[in-house]
PDB file with one MODEL, atoms N, CA, C and O in Angstrom:
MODEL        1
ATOM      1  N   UNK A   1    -109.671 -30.600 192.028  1.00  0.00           N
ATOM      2  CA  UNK A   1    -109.058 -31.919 192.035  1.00  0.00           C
ATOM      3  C   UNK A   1    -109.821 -32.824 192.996  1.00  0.00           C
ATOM      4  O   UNK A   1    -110.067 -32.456 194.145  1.00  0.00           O
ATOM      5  N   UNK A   2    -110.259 -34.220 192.432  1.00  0.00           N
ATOM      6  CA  UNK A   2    -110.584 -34.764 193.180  1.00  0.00           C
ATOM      7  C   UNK A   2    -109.631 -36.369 193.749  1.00  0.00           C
ATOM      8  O   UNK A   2    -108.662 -36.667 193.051  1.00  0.00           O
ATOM      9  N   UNK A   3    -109.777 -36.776 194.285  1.00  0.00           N
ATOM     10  CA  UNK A   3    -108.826 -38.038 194.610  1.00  0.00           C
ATOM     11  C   UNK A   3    -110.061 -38.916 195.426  1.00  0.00           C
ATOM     12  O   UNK A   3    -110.998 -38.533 196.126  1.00  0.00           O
ATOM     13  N   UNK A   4    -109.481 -40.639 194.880  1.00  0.00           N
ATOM     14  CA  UNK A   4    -110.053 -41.418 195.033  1.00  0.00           C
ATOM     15  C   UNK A   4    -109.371 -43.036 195.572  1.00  0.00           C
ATOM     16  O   UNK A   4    -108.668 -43.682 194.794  1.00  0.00           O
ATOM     17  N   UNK A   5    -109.589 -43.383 196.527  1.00  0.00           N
ATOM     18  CA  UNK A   5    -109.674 -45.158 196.914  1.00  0.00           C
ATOM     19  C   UNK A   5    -109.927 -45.846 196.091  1.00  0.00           C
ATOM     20  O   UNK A   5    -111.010 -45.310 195.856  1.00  0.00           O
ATOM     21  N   UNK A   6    -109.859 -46.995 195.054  1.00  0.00           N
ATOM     22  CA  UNK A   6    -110.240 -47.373 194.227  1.00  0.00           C
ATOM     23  C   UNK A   6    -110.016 -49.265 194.360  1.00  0.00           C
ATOM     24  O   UNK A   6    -109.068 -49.774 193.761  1.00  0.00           O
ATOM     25  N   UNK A   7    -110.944 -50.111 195.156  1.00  0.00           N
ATOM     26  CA  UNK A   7    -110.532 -51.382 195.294  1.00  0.00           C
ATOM     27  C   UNK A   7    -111.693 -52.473 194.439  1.00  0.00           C
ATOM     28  O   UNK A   7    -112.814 -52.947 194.622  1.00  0.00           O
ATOM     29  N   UNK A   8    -111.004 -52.487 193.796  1.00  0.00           N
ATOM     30  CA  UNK A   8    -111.246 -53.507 192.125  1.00  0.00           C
ATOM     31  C   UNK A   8    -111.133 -55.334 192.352  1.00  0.00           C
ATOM     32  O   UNK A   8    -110.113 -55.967 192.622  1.00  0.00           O
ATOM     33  N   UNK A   9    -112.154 -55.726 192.197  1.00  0.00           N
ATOM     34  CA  UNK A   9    -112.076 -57.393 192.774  1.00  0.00           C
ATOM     35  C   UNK A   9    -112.592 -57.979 191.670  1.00  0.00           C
ATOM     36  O   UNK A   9    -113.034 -57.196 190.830  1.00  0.00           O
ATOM     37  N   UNK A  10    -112.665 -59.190 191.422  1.00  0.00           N
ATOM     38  CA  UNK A  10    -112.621 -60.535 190.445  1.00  0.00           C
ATOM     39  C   UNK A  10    -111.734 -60.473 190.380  1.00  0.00           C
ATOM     40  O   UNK A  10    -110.867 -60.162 191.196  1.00  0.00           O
ATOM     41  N   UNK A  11    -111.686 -61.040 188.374  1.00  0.00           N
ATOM     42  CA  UNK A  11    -110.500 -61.766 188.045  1.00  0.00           C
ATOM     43  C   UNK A  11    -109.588 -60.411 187.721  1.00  0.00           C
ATOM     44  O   UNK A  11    -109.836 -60.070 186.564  1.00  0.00           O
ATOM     45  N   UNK A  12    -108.537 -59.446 188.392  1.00  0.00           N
ATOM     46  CA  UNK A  12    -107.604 -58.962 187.936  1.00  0.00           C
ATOM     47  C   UNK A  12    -106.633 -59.006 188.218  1.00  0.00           C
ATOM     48  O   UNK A  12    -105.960 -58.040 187.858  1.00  0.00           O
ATOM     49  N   UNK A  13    -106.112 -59.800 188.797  1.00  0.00           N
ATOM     50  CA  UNK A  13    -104.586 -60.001 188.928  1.00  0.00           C
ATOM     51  C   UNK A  13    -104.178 -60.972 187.804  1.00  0.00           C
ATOM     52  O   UNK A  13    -105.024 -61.781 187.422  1.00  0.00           O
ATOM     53  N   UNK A  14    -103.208 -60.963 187.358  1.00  0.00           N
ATOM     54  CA  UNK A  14    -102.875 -62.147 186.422  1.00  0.00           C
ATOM     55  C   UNK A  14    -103.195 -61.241 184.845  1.00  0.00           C
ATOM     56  O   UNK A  14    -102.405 -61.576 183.963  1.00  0.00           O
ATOM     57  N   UNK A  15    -103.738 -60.682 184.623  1.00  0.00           N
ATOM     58  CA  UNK A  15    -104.187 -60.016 183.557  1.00  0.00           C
ATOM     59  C   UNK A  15    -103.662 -58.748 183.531  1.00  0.00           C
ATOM     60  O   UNK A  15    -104.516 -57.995 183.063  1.00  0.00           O
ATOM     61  N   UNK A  16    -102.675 -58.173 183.809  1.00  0.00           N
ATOM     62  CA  UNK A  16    -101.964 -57.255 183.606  1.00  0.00           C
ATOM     63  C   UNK A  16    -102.901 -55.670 183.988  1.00  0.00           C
ATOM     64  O   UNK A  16    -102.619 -54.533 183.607  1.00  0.00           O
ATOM     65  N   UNK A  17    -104.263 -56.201 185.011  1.00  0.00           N
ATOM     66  CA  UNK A  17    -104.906 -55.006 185.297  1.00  0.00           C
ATOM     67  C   UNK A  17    -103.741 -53.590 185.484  1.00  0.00           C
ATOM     68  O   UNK A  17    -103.812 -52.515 184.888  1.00  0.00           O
ATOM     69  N   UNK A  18    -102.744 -54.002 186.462  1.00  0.00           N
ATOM     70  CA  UNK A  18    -101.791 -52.533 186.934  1.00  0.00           C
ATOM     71  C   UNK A  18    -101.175 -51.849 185.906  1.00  0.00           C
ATOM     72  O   UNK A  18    -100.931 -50.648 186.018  1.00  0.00           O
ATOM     73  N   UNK A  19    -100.753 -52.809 184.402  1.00  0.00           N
ATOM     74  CA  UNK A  19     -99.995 -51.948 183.465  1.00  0.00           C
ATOM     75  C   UNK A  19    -100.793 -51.346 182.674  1.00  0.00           C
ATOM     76  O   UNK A  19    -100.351 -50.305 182.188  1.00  0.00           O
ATOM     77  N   UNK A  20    -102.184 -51.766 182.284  1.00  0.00           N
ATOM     78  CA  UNK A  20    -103.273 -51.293 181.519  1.00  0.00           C
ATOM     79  C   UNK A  20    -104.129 -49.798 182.488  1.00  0.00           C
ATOM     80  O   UNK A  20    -104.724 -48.858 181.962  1.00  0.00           O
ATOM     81  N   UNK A  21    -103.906 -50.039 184.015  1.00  0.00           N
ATOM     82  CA  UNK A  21    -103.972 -48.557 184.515  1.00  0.00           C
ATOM     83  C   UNK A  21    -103.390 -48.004 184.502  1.00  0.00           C
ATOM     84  O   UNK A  21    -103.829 -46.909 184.150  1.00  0.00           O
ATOM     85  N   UNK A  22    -101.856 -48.019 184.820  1.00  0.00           N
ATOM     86  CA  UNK A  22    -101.169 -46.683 184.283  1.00  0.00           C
ATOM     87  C   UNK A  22    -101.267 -46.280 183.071  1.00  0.00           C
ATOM     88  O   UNK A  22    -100.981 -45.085 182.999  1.00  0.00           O
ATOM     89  N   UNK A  23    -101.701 -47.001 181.516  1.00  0.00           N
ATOM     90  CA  UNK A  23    -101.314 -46.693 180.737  1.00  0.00           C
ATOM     91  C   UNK A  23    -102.937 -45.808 180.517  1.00  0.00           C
ATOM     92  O   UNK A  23    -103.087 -44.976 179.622  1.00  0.00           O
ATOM     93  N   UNK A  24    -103.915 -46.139 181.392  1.00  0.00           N
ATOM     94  CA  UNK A  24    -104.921 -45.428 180.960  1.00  0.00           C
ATOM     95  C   UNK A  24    -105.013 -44.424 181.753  1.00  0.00           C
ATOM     96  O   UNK A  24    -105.821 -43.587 181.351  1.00  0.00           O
ATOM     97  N   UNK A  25    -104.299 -44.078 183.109  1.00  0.00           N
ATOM     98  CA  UNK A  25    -103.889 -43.003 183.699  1.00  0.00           C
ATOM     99  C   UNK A  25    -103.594 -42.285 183.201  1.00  0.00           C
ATOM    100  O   UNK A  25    -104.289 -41.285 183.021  1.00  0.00           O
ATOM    101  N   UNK A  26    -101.918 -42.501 182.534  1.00  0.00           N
ATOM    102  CA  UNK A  26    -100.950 -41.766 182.000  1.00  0.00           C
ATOM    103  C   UNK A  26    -101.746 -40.811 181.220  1.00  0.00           C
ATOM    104  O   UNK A  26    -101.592 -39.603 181.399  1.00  0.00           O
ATOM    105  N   UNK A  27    -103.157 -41.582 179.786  1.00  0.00           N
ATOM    106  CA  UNK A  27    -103.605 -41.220 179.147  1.00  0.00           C
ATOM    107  C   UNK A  27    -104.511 -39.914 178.820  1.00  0.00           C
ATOM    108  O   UNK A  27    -104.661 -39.089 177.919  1.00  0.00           O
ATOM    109  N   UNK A  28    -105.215 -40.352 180.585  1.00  0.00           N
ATOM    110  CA  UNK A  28    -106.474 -39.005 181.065  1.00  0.00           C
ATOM    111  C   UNK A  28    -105.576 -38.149 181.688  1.00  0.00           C
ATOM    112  O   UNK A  28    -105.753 -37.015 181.245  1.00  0.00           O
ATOM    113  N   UNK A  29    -104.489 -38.193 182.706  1.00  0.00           N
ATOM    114  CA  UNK A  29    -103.790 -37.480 182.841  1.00  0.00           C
ATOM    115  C   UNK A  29    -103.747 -37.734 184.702  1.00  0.00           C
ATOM    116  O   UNK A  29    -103.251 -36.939 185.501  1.00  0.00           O
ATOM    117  N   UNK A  30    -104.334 -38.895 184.999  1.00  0.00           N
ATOM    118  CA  UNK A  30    -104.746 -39.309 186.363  1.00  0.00           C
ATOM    119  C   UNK A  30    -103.368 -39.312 186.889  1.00  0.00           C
ATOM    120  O   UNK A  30    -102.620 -39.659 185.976  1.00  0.00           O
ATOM    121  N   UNK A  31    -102.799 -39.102 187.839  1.00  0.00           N
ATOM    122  CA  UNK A  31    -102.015 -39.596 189.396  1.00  0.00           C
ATOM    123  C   UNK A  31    -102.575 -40.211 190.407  1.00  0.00           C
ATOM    124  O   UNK A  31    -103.720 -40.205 190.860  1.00  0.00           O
ATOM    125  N   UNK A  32    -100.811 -41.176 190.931  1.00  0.00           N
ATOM    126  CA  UNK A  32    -101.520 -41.704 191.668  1.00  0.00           C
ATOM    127  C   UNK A  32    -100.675 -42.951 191.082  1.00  0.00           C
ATOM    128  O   UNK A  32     -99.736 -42.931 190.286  1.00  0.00           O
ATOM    129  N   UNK A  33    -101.405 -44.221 191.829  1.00  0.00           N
ATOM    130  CA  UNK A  33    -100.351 -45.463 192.012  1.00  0.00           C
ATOM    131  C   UNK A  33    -101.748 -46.811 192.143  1.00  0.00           C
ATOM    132  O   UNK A  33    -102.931 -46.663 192.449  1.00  0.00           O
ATOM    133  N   UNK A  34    -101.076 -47.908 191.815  1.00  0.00           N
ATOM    134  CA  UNK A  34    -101.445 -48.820 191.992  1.00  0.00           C
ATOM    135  C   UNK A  34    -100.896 -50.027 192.108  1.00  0.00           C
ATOM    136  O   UNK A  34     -99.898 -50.214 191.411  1.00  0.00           O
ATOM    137  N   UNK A  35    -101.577 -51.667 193.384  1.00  0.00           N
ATOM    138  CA  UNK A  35    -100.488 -52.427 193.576  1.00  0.00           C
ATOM    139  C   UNK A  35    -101.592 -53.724 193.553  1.00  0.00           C
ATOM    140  O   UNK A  35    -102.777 -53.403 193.472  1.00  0.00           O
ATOM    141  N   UNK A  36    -101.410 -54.524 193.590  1.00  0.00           N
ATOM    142  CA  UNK A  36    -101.904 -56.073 193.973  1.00  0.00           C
ATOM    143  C   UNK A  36    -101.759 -56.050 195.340  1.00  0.00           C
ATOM    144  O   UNK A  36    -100.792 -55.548 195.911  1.00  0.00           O
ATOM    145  N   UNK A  37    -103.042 -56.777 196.084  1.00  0.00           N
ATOM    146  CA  UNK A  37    -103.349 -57.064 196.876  1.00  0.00           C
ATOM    147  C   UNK A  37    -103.184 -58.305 197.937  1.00  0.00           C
ATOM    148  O   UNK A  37    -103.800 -59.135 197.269  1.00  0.00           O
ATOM    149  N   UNK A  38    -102.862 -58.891 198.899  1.00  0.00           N
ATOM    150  CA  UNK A  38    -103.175 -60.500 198.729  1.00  0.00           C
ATOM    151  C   UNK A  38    -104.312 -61.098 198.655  1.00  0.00           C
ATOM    152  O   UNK A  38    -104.350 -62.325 198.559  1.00  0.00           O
ATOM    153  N   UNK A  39    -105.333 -60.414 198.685  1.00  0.00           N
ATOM    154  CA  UNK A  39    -106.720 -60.886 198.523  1.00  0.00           C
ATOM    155  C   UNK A  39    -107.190 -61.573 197.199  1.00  0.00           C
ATOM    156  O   UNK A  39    -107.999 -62.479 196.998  1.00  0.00           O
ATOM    157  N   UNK A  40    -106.429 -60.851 196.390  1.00  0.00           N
ATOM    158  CA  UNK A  40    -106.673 -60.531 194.988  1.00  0.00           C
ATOM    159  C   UNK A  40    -107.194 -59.860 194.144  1.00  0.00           C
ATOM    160  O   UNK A  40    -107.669 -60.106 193.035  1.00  0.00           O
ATOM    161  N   UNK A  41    -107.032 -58.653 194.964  1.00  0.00           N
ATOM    162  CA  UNK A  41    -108.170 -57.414 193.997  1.00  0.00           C
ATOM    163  C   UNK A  41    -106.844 -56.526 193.747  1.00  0.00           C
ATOM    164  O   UNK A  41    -105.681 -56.794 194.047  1.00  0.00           O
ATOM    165  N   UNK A  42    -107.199 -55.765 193.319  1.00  0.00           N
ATOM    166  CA  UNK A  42    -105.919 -54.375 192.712  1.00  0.00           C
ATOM    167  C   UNK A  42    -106.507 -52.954 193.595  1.00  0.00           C
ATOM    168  O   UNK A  42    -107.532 -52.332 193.316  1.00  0.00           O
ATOM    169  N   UNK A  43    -105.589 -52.665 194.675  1.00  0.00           N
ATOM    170  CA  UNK A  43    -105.485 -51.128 194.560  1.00  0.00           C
ATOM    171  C   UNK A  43    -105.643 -50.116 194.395  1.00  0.00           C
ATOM    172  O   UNK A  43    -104.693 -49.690 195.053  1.00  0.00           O
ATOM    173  N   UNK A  44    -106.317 -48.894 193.852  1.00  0.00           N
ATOM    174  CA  UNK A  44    -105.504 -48.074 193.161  1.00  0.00           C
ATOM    175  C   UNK A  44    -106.039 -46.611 194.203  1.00  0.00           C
ATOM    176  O   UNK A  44    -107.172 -46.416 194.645  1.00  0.00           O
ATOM    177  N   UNK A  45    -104.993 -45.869 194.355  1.00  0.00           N
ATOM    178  CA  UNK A  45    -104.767 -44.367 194.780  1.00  0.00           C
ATOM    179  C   UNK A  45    -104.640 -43.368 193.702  1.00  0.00           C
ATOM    180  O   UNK A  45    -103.524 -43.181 193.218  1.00  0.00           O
ATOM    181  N   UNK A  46    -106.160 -42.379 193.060  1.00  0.00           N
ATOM    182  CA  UNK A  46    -105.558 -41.605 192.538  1.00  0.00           C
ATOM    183  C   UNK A  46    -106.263 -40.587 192.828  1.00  0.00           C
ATOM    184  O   UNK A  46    -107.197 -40.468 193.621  1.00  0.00           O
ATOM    185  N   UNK A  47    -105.519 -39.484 191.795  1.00  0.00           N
ATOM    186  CA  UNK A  47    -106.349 -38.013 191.951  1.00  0.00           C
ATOM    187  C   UNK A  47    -106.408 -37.569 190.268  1.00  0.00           C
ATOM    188  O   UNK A  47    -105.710 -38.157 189.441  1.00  0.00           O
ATOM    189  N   UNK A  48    -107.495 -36.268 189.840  1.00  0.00           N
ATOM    190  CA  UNK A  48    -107.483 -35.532 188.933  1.00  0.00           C
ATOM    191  C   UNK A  48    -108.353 -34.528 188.878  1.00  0.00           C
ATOM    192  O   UNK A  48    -109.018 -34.209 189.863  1.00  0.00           O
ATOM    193  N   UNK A  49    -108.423 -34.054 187.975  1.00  0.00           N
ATOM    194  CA  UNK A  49    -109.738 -33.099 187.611  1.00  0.00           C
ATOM    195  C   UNK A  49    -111.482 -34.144 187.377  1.00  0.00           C
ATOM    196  O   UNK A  49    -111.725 -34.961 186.488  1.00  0.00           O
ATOM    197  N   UNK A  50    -112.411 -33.686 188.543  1.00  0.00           N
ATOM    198  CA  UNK A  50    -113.775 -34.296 189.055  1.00  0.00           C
ATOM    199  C   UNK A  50    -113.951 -35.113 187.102  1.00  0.00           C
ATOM    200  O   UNK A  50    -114.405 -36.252 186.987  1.00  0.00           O
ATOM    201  N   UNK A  51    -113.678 -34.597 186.308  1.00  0.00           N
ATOM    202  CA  UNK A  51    -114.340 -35.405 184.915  1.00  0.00           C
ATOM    203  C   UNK A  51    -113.574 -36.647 184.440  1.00  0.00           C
ATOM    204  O   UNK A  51    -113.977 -37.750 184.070  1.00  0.00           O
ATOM    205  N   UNK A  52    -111.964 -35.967 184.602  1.00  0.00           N
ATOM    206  CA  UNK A  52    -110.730 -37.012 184.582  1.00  0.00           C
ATOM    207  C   UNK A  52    -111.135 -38.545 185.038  1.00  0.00           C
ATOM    208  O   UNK A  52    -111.145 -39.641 184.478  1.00  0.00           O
ATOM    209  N   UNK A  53    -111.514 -37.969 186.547  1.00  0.00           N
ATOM    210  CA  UNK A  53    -111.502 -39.325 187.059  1.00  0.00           C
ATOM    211  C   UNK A  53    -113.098 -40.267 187.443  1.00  0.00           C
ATOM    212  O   UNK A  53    -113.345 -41.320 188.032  1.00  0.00           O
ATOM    213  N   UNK A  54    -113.933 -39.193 186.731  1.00  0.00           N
ATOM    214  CA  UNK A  54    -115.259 -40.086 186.660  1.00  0.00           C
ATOM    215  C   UNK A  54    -114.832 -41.047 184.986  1.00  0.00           C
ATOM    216  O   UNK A  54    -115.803 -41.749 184.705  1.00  0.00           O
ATOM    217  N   UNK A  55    -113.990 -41.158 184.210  1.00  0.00           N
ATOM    218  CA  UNK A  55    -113.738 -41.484 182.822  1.00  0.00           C
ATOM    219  C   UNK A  55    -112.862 -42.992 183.720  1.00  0.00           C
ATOM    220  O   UNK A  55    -113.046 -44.203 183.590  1.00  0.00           O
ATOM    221  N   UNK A  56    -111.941 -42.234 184.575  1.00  0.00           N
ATOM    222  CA  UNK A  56    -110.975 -43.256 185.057  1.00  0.00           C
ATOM    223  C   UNK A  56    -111.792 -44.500 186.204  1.00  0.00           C
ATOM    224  O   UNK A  56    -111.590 -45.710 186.108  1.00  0.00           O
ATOM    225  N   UNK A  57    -112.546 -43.974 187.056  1.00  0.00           N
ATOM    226  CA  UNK A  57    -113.416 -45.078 187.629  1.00  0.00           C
ATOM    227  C   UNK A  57    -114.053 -45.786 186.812  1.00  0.00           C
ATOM    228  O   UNK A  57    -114.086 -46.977 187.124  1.00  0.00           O
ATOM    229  N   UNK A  58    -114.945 -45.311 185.218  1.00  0.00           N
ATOM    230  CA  UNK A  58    -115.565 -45.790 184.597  1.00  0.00           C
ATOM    231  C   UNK A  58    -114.662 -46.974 183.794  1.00  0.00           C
ATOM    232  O   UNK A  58    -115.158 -48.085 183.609  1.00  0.00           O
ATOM    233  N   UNK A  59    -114.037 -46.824 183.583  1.00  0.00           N
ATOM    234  CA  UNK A  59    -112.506 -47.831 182.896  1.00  0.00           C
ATOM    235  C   UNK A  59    -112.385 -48.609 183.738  1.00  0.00           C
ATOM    236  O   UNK A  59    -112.344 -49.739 183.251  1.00  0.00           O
ATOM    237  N   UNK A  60    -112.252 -48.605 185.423  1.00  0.00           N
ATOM    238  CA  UNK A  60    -111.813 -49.804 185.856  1.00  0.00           C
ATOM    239  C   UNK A  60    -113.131 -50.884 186.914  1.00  0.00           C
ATOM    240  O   UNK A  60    -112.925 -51.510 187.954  1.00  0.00           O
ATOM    241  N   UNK A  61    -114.428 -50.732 186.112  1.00  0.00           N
ATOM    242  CA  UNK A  61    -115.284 -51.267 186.085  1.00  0.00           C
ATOM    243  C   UNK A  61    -115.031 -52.493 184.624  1.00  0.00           C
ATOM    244  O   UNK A  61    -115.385 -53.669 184.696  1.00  0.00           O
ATOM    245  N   UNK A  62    -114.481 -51.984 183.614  1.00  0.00           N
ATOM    246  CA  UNK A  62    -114.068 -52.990 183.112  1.00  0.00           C
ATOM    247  C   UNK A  62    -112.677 -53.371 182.818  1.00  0.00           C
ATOM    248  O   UNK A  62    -112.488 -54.577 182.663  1.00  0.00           O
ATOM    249  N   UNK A  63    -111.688 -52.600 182.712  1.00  0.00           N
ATOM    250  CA  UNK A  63    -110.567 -53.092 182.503  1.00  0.00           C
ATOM    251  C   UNK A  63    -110.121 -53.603 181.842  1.00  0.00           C
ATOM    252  O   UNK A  63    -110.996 -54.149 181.170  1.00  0.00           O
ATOM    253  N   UNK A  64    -108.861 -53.941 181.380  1.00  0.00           N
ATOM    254  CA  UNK A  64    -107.956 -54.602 180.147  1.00  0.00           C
ATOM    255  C   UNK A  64    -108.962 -55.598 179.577  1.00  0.00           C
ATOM    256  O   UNK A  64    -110.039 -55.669 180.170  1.00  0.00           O
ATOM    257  N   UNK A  65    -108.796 -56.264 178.666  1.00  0.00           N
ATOM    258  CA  UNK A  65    -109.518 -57.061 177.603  1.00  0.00           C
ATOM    259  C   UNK A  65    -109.554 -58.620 178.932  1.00  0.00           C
ATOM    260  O   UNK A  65    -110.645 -58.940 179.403  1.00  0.00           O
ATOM    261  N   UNK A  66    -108.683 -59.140 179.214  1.00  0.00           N
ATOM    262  CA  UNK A  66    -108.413 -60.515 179.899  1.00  0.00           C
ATOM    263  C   UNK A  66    -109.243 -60.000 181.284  1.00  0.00           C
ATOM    264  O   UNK A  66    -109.690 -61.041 181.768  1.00  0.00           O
ATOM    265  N   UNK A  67    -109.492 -59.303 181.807  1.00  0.00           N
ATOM    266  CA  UNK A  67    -110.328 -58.838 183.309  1.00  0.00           C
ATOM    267  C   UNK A  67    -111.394 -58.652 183.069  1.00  0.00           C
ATOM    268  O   UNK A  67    -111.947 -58.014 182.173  1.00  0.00           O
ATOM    269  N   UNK A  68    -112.007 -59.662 184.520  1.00  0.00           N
ATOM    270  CA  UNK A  68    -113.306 -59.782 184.945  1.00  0.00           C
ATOM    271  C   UNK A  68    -113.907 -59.360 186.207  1.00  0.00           C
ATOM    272  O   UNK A  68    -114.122 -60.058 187.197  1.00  0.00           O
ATOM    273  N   UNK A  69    -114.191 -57.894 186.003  1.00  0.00           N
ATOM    274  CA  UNK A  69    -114.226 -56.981 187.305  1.00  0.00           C
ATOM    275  C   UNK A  69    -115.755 -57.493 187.977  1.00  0.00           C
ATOM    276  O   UNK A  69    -116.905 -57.401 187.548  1.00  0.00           O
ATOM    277  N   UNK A  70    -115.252 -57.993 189.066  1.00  0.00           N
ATOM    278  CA  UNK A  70    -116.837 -58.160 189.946  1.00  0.00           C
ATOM    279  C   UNK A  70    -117.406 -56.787 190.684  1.00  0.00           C
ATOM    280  O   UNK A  70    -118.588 -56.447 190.651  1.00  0.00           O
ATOM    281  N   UNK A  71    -116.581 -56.225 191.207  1.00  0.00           N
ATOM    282  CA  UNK A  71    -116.646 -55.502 192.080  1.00  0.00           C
ATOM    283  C   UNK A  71    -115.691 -53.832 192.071  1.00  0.00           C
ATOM    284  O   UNK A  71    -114.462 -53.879 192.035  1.00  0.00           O
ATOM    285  N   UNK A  72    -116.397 -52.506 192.105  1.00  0.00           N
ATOM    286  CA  UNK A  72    -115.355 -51.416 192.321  1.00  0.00           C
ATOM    287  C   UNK A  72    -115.867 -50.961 193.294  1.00  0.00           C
ATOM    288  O   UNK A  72    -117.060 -50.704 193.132  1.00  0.00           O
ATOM    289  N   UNK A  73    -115.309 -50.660 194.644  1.00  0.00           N
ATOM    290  CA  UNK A  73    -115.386 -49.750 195.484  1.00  0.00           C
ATOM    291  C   UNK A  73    -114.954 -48.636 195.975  1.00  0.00           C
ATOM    292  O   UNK A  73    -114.055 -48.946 196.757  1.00  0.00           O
ATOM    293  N   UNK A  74    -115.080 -47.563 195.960  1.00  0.00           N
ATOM    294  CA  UNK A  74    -114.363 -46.090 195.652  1.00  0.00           C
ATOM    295  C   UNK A  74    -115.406 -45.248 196.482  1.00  0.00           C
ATOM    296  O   UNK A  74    -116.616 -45.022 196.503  1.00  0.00           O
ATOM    297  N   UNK A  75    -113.918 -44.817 197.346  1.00  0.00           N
ATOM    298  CA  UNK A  75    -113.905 -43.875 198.557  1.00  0.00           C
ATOM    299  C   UNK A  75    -113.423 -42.913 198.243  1.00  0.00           C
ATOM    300  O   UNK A  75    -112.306 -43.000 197.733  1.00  0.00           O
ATOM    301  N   UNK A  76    -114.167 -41.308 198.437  1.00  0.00           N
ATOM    302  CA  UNK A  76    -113.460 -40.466 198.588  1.00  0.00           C
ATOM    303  C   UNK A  76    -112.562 -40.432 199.540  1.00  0.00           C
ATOM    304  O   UNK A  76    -112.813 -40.859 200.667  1.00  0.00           O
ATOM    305  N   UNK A  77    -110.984 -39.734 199.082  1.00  0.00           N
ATOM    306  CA  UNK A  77    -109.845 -39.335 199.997  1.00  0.00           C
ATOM    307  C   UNK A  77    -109.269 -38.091 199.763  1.00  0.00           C
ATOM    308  O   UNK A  77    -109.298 -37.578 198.644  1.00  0.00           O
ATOM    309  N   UNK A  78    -108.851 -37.668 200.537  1.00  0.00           N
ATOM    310  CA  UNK A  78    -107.655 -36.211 200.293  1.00  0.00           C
ATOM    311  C   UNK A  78    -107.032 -36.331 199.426  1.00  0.00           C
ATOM    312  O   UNK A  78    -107.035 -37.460 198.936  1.00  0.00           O
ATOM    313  N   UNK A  79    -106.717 -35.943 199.184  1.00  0.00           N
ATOM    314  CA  UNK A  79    -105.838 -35.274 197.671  1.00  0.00           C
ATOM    315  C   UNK A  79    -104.048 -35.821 198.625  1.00  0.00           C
ATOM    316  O   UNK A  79    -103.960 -36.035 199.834  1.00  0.00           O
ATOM    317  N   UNK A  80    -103.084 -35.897 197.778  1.00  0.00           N
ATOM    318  CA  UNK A  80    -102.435 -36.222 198.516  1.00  0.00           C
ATOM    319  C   UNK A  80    -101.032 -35.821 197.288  1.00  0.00           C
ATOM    320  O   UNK A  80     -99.888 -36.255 197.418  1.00  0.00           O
ATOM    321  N   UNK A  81    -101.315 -35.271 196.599  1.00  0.00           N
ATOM    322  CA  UNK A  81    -100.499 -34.557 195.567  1.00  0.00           C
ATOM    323  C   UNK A  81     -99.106 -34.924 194.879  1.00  0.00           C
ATOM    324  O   UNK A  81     -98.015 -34.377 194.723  1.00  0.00           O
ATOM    325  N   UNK A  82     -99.867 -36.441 194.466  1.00  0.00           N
ATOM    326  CA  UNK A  82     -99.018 -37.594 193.499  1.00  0.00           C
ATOM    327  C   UNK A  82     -98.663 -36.820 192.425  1.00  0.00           C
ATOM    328  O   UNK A  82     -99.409 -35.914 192.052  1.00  0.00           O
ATOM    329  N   UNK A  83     -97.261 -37.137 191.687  1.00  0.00           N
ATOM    330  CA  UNK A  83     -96.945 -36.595 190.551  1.00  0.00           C
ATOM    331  C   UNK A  83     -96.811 -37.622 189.746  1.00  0.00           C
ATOM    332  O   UNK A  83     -96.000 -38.489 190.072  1.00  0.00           O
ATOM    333  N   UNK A  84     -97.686 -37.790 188.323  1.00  0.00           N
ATOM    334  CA  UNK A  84     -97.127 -39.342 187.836  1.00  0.00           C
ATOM    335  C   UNK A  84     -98.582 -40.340 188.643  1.00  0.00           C
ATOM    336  O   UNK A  84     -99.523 -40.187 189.423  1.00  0.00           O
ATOM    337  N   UNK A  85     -97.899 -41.402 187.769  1.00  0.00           N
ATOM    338  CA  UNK A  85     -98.624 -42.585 188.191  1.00  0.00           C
ATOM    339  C   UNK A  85     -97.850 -44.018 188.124  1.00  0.00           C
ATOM    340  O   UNK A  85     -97.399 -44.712 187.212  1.00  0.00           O
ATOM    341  N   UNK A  86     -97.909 -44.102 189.337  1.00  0.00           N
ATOM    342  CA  UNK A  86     -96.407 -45.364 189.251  1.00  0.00           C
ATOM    343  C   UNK A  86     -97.321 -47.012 189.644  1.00  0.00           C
ATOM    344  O   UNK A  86     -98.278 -47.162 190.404  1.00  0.00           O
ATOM    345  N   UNK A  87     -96.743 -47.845 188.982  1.00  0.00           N
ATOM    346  CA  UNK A  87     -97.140 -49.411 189.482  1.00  0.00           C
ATOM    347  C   UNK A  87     -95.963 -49.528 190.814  1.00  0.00           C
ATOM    348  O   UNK A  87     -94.771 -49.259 190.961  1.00  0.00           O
ATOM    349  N   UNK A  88     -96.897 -50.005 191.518  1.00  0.00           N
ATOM    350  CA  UNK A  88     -96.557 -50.531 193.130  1.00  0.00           C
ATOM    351  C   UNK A  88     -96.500 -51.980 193.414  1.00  0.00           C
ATOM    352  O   UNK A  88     -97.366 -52.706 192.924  1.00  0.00           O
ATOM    353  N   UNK A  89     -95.441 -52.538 194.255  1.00  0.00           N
ATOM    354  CA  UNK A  89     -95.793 -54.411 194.349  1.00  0.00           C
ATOM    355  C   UNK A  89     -96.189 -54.532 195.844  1.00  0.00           C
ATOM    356  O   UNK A  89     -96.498 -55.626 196.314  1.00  0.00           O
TER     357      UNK A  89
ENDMDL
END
């Protein structure tokens, strides 16, 4: 299992970036959470299996159809043994 920092900048707030990650979470099978920022970038805390979540970083380089990702920055972190993947405010 690996787990990841995941801070996503341009245009994604307003574009429903957080419901289009869980739903592509839910999909690969990722945990873990995500919230809006005040900066204006999105969040996200997750973990999975090392392939899971090279599929899931690769997704939020572009994101929902309406998002215009400038920027992903992703830190490895501990594992922290999320069940699920929940939207955060």
């Amino acid at each position: 299992m690996k787990a990841f920092s995941i801070n996503v900048t341009g245009k994604v707030q307003g574009v429903f970036f957080r419901k289009h990650s869980k739903l592509r979470a839910d999909e690969l099978g990722v945990h873990g959470w995500v919230r809006n920022l005040e900066d204006g970038s999105v969040l996200i805390e997750a973990e999975g299996r090392e392939e899971t979540m090279r599929a899931f970083i690769q997704w939020c380089h572009f994101g929902p159809e309406r998002a215009e990702v400038d920027k992903v920055d992703v830190k490895e972190i501990d594992n922290l043994g999320y069940r699920g993947f929940e939207i955060r405010r």
